[in-house]
Structure formats: structure tokens, C-alpha cells
N, C-alpha and C positions, 0 to 999 in steps of 0.2 A: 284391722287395717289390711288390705290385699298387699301381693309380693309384686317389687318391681324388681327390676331389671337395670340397674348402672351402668356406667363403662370408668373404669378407671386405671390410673399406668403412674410408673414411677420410672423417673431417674436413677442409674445404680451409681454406687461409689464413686466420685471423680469421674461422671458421666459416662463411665467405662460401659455402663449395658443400659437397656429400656426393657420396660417390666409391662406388659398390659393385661388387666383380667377385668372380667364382669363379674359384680356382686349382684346377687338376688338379695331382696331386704325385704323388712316389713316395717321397718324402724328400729325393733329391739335385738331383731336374731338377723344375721346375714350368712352366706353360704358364699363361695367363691371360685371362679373357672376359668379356666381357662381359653373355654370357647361360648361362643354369642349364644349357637344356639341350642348347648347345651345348658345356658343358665336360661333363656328362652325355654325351655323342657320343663326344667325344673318349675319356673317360677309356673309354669300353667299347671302342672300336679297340684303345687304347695297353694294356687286361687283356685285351685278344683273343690280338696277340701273343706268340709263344712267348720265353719266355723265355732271353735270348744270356748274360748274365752266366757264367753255368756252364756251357753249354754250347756245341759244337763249331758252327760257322755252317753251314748247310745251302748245296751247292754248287750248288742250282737254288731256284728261286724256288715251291717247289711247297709250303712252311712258309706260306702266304698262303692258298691254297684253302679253309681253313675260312672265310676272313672276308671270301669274295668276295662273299658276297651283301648285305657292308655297303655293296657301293659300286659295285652294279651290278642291275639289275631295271626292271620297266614301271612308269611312274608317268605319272600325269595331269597335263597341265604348262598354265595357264592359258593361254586363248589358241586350244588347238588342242582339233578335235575329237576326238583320237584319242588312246591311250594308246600312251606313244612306251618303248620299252627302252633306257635310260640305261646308259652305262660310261664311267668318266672324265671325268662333268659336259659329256658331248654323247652326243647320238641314235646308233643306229646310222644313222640314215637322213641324218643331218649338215644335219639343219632347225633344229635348236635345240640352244643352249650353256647349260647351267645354272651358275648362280653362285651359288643356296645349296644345301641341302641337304635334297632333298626326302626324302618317303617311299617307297623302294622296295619293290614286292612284285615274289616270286620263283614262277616257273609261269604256270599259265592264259597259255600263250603262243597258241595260238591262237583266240583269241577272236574276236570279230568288230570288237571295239571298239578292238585293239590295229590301228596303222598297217604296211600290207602290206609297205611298204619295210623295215621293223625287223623283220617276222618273217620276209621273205625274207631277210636278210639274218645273223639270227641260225641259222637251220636250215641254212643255207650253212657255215657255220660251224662249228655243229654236226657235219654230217655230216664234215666236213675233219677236226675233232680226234677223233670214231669210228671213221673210215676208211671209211665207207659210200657 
């Protein structure tokens, strides 16, 4: 079953507060947020996801590669002058730790505006997993 997206709010004690949060569901398992499009996020990761219920569990971790670019690319991070390439909510260049969830674009790696350390360090990389 794919994940949806709810909206649902509660009256507090003697109508004294209002409560509103989005569930992501699937039926059996639900998650819960506070913001739209954060559970929006969410639920696109958890329909990215390949489907285990029915299926045999893949024995390398290469079932992920479509949805790497949810959670890795160059983003503009206030503060610094330069677009820094994010994976795993830190730099490659290990200047800065991100704690929400920005927006990442994927490509235009070498640009001029992107940080030397992140692109040396991605092409590095690069060449390692090509063999070049």
C-alpha cells in the first residue's frame, strides 16, 4: 500500500488550545508532523522505496540509488558564500552540519560558485567509484 499524507487537529481540554498535525500512513504504520511539507517529504522517501512486503530483501544496498538524489546534492546554505554539496546533513568539505532539510540540486558541479573543497573532493570520488 503507498503512503498518504492526512491532515488532522484536536481540541485541547475545555477547548482551551487546537492541536493540528499531518500523518503519513500506509494503513498499518503512521508517522506524525507537524508541518505539511514535511510529512509531504516524508511520505515521497517512504513511496520511493521499493516495496519488501512481497518481496525477496536485496543483498547490497544498491535498492537506494534511485533516491540518492533525495538526500544528497549542492545547496546554498546561509552564511557562506559558496554552494556547498550536502550528503548525510554535512559538506563534503566538513564546514557545515545541516539540521533541516534543505533543497538540493543534482549536476552543475563545476561551477564557479560551487566550494573548491566539495568539488575536489566529490570528483575524487568520483573517479574512485569509475575506476579512472
Amino acid at each position: 500500500m503507498k503512503w498518504s499524507v492526512q491532515y488532522d487537529n484536536d481540541v485541547g481540554p475545555d477547548d482551551d488550545g487546537f492541536w493540528e498535525w499531518w500523518n503519513v500512513s500506509d494503513g498499518h504504520k503512521s508517522f506524525r508532523s507537524k508541518n505539511r511539507e514535511d510529512a509531504k517529504w516524508l511520505c515521497n522517501i517512504l513511496n520511493a522505496l521499493p516495496d519488501t512486503e512481497n518481496s525477496v530483501p536485496p543483498r547490497t544496498r544498491d535498492h537506494f540509488t534511485d533516491i540518492t538524489e533525495l538526500f544528497e546534492g549542492w545547496s546554498w546554505l546561509i552564511g557562506s558564500r559558496k554552494w556547498h554539496y550536502i550528503r548525510n546533513k554535512k559538506t563534503l568539505c566538513k564546514r557545515y552540519m545541516i539540521l533541516g532539510n534543505p533543497k538540493l540540486e543534482q549536476g552543475n558541479d563545476n561551477s564557479p560558485d560551487n566550494c573548491k573543497e566539495c568539488i575536489k573532493k566529490l570528483t575524487k570520488e568520483r573517479e574512485k567509484t569509475n575506476g579512472t
